[in-house]
N, C-alpha and C positions, 0 to 999 in steps of 0.2 A: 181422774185428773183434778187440777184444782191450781190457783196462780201463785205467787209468791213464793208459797210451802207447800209442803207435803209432809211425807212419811220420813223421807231424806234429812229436814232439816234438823240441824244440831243446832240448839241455841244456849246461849250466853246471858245473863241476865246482869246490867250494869246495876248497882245499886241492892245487888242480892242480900246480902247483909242489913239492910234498914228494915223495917217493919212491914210495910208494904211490898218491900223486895222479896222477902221470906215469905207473905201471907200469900203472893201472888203466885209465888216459883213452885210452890203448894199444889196451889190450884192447876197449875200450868200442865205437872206430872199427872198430875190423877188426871187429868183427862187426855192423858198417852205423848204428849210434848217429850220429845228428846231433848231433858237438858242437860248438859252436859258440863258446864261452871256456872260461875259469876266474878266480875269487877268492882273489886273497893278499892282505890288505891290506897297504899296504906295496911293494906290486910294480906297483901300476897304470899302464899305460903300457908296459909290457914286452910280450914276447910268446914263446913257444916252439914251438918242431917237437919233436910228437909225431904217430907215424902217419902220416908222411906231410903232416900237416895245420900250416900255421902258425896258431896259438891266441892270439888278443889274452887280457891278464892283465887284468886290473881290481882297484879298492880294495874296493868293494862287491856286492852284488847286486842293489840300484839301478841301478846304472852299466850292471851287465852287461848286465841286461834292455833298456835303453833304448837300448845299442849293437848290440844281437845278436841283440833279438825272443826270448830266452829263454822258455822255458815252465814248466823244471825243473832242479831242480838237485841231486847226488850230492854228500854230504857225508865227504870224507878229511880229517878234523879233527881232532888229539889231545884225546882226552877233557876237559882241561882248555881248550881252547878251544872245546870242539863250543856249549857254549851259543849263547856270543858270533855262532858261524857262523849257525846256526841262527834266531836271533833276528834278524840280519840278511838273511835269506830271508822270515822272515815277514813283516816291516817293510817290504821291498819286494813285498810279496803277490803271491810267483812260486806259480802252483797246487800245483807238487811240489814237496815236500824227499823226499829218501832220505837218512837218514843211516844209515851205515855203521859208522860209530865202535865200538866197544864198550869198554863201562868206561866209560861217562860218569855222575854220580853221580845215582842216584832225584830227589834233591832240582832237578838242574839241566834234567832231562826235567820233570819233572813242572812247572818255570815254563815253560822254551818250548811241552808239548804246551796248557795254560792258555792261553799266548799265542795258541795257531796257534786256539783255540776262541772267545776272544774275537771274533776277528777275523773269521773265517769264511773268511778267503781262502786257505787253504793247507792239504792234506791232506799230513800226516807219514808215511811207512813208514818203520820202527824205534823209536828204535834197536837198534844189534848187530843186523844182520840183513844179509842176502846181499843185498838188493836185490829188481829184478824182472826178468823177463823178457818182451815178446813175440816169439818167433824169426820171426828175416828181417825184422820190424821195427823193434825198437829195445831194446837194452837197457840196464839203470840199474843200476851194482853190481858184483858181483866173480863173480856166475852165470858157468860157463863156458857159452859159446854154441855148442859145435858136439858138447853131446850131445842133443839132441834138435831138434826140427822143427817148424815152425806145425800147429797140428792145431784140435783143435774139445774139450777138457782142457783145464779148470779149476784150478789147483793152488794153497792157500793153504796156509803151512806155520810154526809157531815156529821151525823146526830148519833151518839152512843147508845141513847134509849130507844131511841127509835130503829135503831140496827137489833136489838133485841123485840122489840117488839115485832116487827114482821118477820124476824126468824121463829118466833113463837106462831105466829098466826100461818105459818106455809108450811110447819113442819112436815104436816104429813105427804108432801114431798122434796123439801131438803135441799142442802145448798152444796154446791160445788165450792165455793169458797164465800165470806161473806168480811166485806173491808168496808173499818170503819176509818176514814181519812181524816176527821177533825173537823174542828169549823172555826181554826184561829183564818187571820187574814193570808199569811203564809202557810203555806203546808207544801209536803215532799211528792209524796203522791197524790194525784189530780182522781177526781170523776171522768176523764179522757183517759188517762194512763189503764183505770181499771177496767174501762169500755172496750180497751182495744185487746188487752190481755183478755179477756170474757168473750169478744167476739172471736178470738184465735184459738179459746181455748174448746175444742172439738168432744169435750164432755159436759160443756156451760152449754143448754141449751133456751135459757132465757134469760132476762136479765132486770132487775127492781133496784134504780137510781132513785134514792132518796137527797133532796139540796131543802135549803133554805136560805131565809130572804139576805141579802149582800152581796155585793161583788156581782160579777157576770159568769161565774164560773159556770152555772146553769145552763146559760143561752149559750157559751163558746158548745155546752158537751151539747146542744141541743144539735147544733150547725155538725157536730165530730159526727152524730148520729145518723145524721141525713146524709152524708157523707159516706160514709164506711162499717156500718152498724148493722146488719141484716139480721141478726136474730129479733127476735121481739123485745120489745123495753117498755116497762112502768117504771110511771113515776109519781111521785108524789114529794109538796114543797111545803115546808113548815112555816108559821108565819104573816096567814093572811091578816089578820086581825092585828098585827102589830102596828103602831102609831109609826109616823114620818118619826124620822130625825133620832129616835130612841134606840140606845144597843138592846141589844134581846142576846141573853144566854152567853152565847160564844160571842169571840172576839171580834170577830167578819160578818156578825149578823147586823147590818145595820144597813136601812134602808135610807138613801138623798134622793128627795126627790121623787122623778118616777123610773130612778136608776136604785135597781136592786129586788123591785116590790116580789112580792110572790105571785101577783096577777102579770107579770111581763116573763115572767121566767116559766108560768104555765104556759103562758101563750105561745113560748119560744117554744116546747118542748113537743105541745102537740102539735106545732106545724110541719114538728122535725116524725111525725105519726107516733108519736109516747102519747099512750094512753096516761092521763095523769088522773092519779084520784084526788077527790075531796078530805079526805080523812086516811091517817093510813090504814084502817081496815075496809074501805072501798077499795084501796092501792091491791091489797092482797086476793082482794075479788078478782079484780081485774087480772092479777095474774093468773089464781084456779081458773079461769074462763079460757083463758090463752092457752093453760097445758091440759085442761081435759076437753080442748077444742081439738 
């Protein structure tokens, strides 16, 4: 099992045609991703060899979906166009968008995440975020796929680097899906949204929430946890060491006051029984200790 994707998913790549669309859609197939086109408006009717694969081009993602049985789609969009892509994914009500982008403006998330809510037909991951993974079955995004393994870990994370990092350090027992959500101030899917899929999903049997310092998005999953969360959860918060008042990294990393710190968001976490590590290779201990307990 595994959330989002699987073996199923047929994905669409907006932006296949630019550099990073091509380098990525690359990558996407050699590691067993069903893909199945891409979107350039402007290029529909064309097609490319990438991987091996010849890739019909399309104007839209109407088009794509009705030629291709699309499911999903991976957004390589310059910031300045990512709305546009974006909007016309949810307009065609394909269930996934990933966008990948980063740099696209608060103001232009925050009309398409609106739109994708209106509508109800389209779950967003990001933006600025790595994607997802499930290994050996499909993956969405710029994850590298050959450091870790299918396994029965959970892994929701802000940080792209740090979602590769403890997928490397748990390898050798492997993830049932592992989503990186982003760490703008907006984003589509939550650290909630993936806690609830991961506790329903009956092949997730643990689970490693990676957050960092802004916003409260921590302490709301910390309260979701206590709540309705019964597998086991690590965590660990990036961040301590950052100064008041300074952005750090992503766009949502920004600590007011003693709203956001990484010592309030540990202390929410383990109230809520999340072991939380110091470093994330403590985080990973803490998990080997949980599953060869």
């Amino acid at each position: 099992m595994a959330i989002f994707i699987n073996k199923e998913t047929r994905l669409i790549v907006q932006g296949m045609t630019g550099s990073e669309g091509t380098k990525h859609t690359g990558r996407m197939i050699a590691s067993g991703t069903n893909v199945v086109g891409g979107v350039t408006p402007g290029k529909g009717g064309q097609s490319v060899e990438i991987g091996g694969k010849t890739l019909p081009v399309f104007n839209t993602v109407a088009e794509a979906m009705a030629a291709t049985g699309a499911n999903a789609s991976v957004v390589f969009v310059p910031p300045k166009f990512a709305k546009a892509a974006v909007m016309d994914a949810i307009n065609a009500e394909i269930p996934l968008v990933v966008v990948i982008t980063e740099g696209i403006p608060v103001h232009d998330t925050a009309a398409f995440f609106a739109h994708s809510q209106s509508t109800g037909k389209t779950r967003i991951i990001g933006p600025n975020c790595p994607g997802l993974i499930s290994p050996s079955q499909s993956n969405l995004g710029i994850i590298p796929a050959d450091i870790t393994g299918p396994g029965r870990i959970g892994l929701v994370s802000k940080s792209g680097t740090l979602t590769y990092q403890m997928m490397y350090e748990l390898r050798d027992f492997g993830f049932s899906t592992a989503v990186g959500i982003g760490g703008d101030p907006i984003i589509g899917t939550t650290h909630i949204d993936c806690l609830r899929a991961f506790q329903d999903d009956p092949e997730t049997d643990a689970i490693v929430m990676i957050g960092e310092i802004g916003g409260d998005a921590e302490e709301r999953a910390a309260a979701f946890i206590a709540e309705y969360v019964t597998k086991p959860v690590v965590g660990y918060v990036a961040g301590f060491t950052a100064p008041e008042g300074k952005t750090m990294g992503h766009a949502g990393a920004i600590v007011s006051g003693s709203s956001g710190t990484a010592q309030a968001k540990k202390e929410a976490l383990e109230a809520a029984g999340v072991k939380v590590g110091k470093t994330p290779s403590e985080t990973a201990e803490l998990m080997r200790a949980i599953l060869k307990g």
